[in-house]
C-alpha atoms as one frame of an Amber mdcrd trajectory, in Angstrom:
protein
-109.330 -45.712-157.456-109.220 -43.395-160.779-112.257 -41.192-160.420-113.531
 -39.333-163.731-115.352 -36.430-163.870-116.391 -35.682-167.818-117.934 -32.631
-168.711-121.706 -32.695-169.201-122.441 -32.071-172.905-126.865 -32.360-172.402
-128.347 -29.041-173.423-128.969 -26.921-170.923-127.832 -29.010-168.143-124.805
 -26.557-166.275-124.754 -28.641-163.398-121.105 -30.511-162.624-121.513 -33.934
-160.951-118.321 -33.124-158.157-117.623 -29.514-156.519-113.946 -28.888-155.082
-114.889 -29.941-151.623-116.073 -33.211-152.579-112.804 -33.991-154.608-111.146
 -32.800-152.001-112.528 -35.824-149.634-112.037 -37.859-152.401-108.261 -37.267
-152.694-108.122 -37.294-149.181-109.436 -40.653-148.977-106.761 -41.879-151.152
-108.267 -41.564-154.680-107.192 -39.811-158.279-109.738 -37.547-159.606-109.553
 -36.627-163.293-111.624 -33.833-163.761-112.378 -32.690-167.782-110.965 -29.389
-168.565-114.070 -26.263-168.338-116.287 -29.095-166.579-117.341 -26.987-163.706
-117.386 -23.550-166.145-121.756 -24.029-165.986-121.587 -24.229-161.935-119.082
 -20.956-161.558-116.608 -23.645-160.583-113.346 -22.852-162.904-110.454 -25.350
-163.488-108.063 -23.953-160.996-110.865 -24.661-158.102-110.367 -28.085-158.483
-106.400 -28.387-159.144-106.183 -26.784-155.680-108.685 -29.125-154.501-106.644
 -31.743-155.881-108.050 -32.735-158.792-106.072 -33.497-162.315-107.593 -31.646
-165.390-107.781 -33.732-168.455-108.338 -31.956-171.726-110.889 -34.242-173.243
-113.723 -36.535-172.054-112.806 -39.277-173.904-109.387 -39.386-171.991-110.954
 -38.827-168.751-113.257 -42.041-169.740-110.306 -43.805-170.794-108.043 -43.395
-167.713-110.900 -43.812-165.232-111.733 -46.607-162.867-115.086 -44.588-162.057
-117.051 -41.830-163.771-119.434 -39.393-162.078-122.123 -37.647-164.026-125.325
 -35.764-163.519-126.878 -37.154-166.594-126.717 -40.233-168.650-123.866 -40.477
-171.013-125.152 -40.102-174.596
């Protein structure tokens, strides 16, 4: 499964809905995670964390929506 994790874009809300050790179980389970470029940037969390996690980065949410069989967010989308 393709596993999406946008950016959060509420104000004020720096939280990211998937840290590098839970993509890491996640990829070692067998799935893709497509994490949005700077999504982690509100949770000290930068983009190289989760490449070496396994993650992919994507550079916008809309492709991360696009590509994904799942999406994980804090919030609601808006």
């Amino acid at each position: 499964m393709i596993i999406g994790v946008p950016k959060e874009i509420k104000n004020n809300e720096f939280r990211v809905s998937a840290t590098p050790p839970g993509v890491h179980a996640l990829v070692k389970a067998g799935h893709t995670v497509l994490v949005e470029t700077s999504a982690g940037v509100g949770s000290s969390i930068t983009d190289a964390d989760y490449v070496a996690a396994g993650a992919t980065i994507i550079s916008t949410a809309d492709e991360v929506w696009a590509k994904a069989d799942l999406i994980l967010k804090v919030k609601e989308p808006i």
